[in-house]
C-alpha positions as CSV (number, residue, x, y, z in Angstrom):
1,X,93.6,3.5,52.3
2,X,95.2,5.5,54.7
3,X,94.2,9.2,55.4
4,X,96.4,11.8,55.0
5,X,97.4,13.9,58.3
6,X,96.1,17.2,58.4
7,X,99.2,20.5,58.1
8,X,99.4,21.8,61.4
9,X,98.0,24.3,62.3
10,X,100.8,26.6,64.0
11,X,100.7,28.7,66.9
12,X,102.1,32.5,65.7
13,X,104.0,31.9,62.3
14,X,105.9,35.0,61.3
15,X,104.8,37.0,58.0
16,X,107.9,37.2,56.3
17,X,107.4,38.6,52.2
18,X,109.9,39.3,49.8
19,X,110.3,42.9,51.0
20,X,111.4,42.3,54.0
21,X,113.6,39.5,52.5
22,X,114.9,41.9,49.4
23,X,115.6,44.9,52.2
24,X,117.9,41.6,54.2
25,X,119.5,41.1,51.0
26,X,120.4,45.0,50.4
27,X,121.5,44.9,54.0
28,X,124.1,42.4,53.6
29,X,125.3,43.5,50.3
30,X,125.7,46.8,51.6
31,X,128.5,45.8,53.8
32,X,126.9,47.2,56.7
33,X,125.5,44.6,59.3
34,X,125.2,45.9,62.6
35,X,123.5,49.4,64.0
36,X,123.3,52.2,61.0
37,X,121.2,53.7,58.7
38,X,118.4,51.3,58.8
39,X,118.4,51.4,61.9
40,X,118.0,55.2,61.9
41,X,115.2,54.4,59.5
42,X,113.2,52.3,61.2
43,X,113.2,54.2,64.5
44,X,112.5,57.3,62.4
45,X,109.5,55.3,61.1
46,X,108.1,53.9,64.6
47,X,108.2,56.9,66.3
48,X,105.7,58.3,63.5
49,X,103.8,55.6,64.0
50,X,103.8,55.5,67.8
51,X,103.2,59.4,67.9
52,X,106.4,59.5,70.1
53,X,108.9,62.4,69.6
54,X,112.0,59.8,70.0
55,X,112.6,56.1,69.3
56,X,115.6,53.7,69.9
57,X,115.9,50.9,68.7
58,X,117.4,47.4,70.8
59,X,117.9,44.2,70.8
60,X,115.1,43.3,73.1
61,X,111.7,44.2,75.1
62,X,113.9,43.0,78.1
63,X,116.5,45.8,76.9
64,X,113.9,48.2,76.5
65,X,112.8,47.4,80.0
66,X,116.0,47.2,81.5
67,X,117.3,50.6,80.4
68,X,113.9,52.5,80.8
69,X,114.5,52.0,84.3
70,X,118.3,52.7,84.6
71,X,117.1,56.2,82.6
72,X,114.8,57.3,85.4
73,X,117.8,56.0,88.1
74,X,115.6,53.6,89.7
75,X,117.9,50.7,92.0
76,X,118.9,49.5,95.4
77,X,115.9,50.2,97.9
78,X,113.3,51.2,95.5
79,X,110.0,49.1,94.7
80,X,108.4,48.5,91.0
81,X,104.7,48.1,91.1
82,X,103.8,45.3,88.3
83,X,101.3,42.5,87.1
84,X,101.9,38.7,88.3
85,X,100.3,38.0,84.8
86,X,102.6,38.6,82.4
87,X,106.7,37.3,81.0
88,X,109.6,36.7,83.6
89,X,111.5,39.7,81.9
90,X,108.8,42.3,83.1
91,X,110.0,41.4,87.3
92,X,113.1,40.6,86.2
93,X,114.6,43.9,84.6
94,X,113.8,45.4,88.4
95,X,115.9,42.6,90.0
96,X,118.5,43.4,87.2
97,X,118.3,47.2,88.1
98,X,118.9,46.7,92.0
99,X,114.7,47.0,93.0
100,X,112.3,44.9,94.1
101,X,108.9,43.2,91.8
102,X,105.8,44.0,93.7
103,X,103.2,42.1,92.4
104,X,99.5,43.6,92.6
105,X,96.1,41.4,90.9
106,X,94.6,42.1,87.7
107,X,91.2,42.9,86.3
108,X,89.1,39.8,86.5
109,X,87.8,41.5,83.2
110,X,90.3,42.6,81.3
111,X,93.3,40.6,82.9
112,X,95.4,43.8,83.4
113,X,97.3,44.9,85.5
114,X,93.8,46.9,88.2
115,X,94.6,50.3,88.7
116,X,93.4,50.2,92.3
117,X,95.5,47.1,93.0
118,X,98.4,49.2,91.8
119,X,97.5,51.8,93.8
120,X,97.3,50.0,96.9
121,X,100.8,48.2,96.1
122,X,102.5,51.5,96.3
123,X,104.6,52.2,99.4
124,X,107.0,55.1,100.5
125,X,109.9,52.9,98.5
126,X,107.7,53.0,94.8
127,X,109.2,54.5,92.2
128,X,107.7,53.5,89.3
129,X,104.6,51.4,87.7
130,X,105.0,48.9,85.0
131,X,101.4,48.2,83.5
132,X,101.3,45.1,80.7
133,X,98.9,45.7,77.8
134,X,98.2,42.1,78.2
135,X,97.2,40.2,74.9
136,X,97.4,43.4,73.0
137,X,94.5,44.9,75.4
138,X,95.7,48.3,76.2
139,X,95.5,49.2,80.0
140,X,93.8,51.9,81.1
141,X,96.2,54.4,80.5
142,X,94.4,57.5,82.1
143,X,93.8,55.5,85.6
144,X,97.5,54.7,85.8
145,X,98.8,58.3,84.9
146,X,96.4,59.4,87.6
147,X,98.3,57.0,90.2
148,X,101.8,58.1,89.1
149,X,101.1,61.8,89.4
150,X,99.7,61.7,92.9
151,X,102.6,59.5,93.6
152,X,105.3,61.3,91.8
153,X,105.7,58.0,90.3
154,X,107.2,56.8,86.7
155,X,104.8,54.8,84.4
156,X,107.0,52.4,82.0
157,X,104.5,50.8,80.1
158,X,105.7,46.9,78.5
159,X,103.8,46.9,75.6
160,X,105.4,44.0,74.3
161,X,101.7,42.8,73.0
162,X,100.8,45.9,71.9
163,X,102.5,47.9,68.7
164,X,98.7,48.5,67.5
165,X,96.9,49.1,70.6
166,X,94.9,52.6,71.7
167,X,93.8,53.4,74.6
168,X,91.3,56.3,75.2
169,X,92.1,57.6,71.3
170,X,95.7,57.8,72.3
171,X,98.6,55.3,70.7
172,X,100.3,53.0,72.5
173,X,103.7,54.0,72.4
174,X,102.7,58.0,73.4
175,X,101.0,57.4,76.4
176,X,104.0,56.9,79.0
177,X,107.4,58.4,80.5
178,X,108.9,55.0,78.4
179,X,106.6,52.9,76.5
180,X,108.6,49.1,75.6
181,X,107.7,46.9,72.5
182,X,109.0,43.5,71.5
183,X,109.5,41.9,67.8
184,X,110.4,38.7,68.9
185,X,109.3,35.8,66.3
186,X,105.6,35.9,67.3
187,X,105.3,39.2,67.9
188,X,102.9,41.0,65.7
189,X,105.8,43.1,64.2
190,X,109.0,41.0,64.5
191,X,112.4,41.4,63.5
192,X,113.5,37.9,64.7
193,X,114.3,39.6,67.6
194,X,114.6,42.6,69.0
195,X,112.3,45.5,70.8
196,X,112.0,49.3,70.5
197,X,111.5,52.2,73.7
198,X,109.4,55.5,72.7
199,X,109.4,58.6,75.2
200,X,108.7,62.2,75.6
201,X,112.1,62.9,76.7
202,X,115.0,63.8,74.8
203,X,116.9,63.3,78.1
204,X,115.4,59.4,78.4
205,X,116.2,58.8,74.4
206,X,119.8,59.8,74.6
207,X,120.8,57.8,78.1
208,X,119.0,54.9,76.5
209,X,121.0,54.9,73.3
210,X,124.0,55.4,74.6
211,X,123.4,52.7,77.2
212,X,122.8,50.3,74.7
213,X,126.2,50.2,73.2
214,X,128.5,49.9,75.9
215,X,128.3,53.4,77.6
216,X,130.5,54.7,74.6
217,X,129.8,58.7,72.9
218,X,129.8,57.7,69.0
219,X,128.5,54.5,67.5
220,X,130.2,52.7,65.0
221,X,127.9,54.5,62.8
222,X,129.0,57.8,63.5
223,X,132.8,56.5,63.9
224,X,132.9,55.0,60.6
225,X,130.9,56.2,58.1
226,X,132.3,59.0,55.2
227,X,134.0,61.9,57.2
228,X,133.7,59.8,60.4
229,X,136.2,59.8,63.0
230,X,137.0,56.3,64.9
231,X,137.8,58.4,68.2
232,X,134.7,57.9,71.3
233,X,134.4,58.3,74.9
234,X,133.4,55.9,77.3
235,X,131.0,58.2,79.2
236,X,129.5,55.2,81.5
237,X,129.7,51.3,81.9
238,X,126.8,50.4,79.5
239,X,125.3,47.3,78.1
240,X,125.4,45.3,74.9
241,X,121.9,46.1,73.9
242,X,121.9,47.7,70.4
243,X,119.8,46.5,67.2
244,X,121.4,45.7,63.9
245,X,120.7,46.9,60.8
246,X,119.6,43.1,59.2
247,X,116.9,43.4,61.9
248,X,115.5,46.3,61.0
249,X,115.7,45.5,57.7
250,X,112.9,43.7,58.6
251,X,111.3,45.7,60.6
252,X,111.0,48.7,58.1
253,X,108.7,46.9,56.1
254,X,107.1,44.8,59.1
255,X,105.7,48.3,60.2
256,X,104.3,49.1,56.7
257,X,102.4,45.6,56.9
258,X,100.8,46.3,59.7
259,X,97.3,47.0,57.9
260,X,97.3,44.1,56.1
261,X,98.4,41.4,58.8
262,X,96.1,43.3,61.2
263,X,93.1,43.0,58.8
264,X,94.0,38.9,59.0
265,X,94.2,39.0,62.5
266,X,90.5,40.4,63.1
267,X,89.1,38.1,60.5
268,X,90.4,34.6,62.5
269,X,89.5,37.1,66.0
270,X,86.0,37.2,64.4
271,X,86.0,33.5,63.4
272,X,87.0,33.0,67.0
273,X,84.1,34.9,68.4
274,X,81.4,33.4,66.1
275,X,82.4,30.2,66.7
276,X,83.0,29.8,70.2
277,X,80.4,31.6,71.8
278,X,78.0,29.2,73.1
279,X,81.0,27.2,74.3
280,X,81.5,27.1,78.1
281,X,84.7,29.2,77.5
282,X,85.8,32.4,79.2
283,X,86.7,35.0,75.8
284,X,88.6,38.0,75.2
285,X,86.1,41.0,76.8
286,X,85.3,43.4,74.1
287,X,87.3,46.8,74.6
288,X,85.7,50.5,75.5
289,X,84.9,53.0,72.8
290,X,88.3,55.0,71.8
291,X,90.5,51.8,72.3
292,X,92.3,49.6,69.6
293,X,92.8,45.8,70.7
294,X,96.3,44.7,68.9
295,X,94.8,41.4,68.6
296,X,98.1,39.6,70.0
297,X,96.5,36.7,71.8
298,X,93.3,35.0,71.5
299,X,92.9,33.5,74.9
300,X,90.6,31.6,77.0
301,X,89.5,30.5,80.0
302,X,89.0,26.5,80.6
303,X,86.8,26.0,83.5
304,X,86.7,22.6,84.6
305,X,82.9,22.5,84.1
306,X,83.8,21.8,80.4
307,X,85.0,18.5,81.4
308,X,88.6,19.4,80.9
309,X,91.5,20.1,82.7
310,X,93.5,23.0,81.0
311,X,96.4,21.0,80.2
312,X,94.2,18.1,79.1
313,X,92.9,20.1,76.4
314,X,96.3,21.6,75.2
315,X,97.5,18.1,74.6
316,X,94.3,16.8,73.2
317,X,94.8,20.3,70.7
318,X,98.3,19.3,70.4
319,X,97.2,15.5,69.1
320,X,95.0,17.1,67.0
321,X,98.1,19.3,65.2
322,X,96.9,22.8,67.3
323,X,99.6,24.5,69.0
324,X,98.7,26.4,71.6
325,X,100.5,28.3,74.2
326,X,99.3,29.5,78.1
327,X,99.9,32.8,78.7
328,X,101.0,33.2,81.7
329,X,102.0,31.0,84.3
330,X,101.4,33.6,87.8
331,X,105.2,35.0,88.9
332,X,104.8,34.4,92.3
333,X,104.3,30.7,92.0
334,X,107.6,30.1,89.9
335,X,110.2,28.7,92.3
336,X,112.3,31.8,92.1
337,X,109.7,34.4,93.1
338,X,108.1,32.4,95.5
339,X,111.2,31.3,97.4
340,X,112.7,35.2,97.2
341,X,109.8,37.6,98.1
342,X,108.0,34.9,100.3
343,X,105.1,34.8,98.3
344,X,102.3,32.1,98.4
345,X,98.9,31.0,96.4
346,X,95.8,32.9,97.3
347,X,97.9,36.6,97.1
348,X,96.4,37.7,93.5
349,X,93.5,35.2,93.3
350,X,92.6,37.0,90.2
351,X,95.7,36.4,87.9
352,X,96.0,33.2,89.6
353,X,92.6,32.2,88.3
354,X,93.3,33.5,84.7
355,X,96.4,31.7,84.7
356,X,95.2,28.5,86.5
357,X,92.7,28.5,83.0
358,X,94.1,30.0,80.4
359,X,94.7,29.0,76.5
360,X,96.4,31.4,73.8
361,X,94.9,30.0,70.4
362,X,96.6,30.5,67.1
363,X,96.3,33.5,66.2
364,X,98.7,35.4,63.3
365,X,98.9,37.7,60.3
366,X,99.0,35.1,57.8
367,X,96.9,32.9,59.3
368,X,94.0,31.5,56.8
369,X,90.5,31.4,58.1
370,X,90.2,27.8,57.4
371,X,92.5,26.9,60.1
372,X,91.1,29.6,62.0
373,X,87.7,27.5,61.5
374,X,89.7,24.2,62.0
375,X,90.3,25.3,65.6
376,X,86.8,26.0,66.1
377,X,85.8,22.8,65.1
378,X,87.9,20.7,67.5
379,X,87.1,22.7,70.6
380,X,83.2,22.3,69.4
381,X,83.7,18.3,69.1
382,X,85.5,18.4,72.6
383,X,83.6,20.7,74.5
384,X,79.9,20.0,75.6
385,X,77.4,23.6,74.0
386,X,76.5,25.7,76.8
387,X,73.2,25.0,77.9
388,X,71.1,27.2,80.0
């Protein structure tokens, strides 16, 4: 009698519910598809949540990124101060913009972006800093503002990771001159895609909007809607960068989920803890008083006295039905960077040893606790108990 194979046990799984799948249906039957009122909604929405005084909504993190720069006219000749440790987009948007990535190491703690390695990237040509709230951890927010204002420099945070994340008591999202989220699939809130950028400035806001539908003065919104007028003024050569109103559809009742899918997130976290730590595995460090961990990523560090290569234990996961995912592969050692800025192993031994390590476990707002458990169990039949 054969033995029937076990459901796999998926990496991030969206939380989709009939709200969000009802407010897609009104979207459509509205007759209204692409950037309007929902979308005015749901940036109304996230900036109350963030505690930002403006939102805009976009189709990406990358666009968020992209045009947070552009905003504070950073280009040709200027430098970006960033972690190795983190998604292609986050150097890439400075090569986009005319600058150059400059990598500096992480905390061998925390696996964020050091403030003192920041510090000492910054040259005569920095402009700006682009800390990464890695896994949801939120940087040090306070250290970072401290190395921008003696520098006259602009802090963009990526907080792709981190729509739930405090640092110091203060919300991610009204801590920085721009502040970038993601809702991609796996993101904790996620409109399929797309991304949001929160800011202080009223000046930022309005360049960024604008720049994300083609440099024109009145969206089709405003063009088209009762007592519109179709007439608009190209005021710049923008980008194609705007959200749509079926995403945030979504996204309207993503944000009001957050309690709930965080509250399953911290129960498999907490499953995670319990039942990993006598295992010879590197875990998440526990944050400082005032801070909020978004829970984004539950990853660890393999060290090869386990008796496993990383790799070797993603596949044996994988043969097991785990997915798991390695967050990240070091910048500088992809062919591009490496080749470009001249940049060799042994330069950020830090991120390099995080990354030479790590695995992201499944971790995700619907995500039962006995698959939570079911993780557990295969890393403790695969992995030797620590002994002391």
């Amino acid at each position: 009698m054969s033995v029937p194979a076990q459901t796999p046990v998926r990496f991030a799984p969206p939380v989709i519910g009939p709200d969000e799948i009802a407010e897609v249906v009104a979207a459509l039957e509205s007759g209204w598809l692409s950037t309007g009122p929902r979308v005015k909604q749901f940036e109304t929405a996230f900036a109350a949540y963030s505690g930002a005084p403006h939102a805009v909504a976009l189709n990406s993190c990358t666009a968020a990124l992209h045009l947070a720069l552009l905003a504070f006219e950073i280009g040709g000749g200027d430098e970006v101060v960033t972690s190795p440790l983190t998604f292609c987009a986050t150097a890439n948007v400075a090569i986009h913009a005319g600058a150059t990535p400059i990598f500096a190491d992480v905390d061998p703690d925390t696996w964020n972006l050091a403030p003192e390695a920041a510090a000492a990237a910054v040259t005569s040509r920095t402009r700006a800093l682009i800390p990464v709230h890695f896994g949801g951890r939120a940087v040090d927010v306070a250290a970072f503002r401290a190395v921008a204002d003696a520098r006259r420099l602009v802090v963009i945070e990526d907080a792709a990771h981190a729509v739930e994340a405090v640092s110091a008591g203060r919300k991610i999202g009204s801590t920085a001159d721009a502040t970038c989220f993601s809702f991609y699939a796996t993101k904790n809130l996620t409109t399929g895609e797309g991304g949001m950028l929160t800011t202080p400035s009223a000046q930022v806001a309005t360049f960024v909007r604008t720049a994300s539908q083609h440099g024109i003065s009145r969206d089709g919104w405003a063009r088209y809607r009762e007592a519109g007028s179709p007439h608009y003024d190209v005021l710049f050569p923008g980008f194609k960068y705007n959200m749509m109103d079926l995403q945030a559809a979504l996204g309207l009742h993503q944000l009001r989920g957050i309690p709930a899918r965080t509250a399953r997130r911290e129960s498999v976290w907490r499953i995670y803890d319990e039942g990993l730590a006598d295992l010879p595995l590197v875990r998440p460090a526990p944050v400082p008083a005032g801070d909020v961990h978004a829970r984004h990523l539950y990853s660890v560090l393999v060290d090869p006295a386990t008796g496993w290569e990383r790799d070797a234990l993603v596949a044996h996961l994988a043969q097991a039905g785990i997915a798991t995912s390695v967050h990240f592969r070091v910048l500088h050692l992809h062919p591009y960077y490496r080749e470009r800025y001249r940049l060799t192993r042994g330069m950020f031994p830090n991120a390099e040893h995080v990354s030479d390590q790590v695995i992201s476990l499944p971790l995700g707002g619907g995500m039962p606790d006995d698959e939570a458990w079911r993780v557990v169990e295969t890393l403790r039949r695969a992995i030797p108990v620590r002994t002391r």
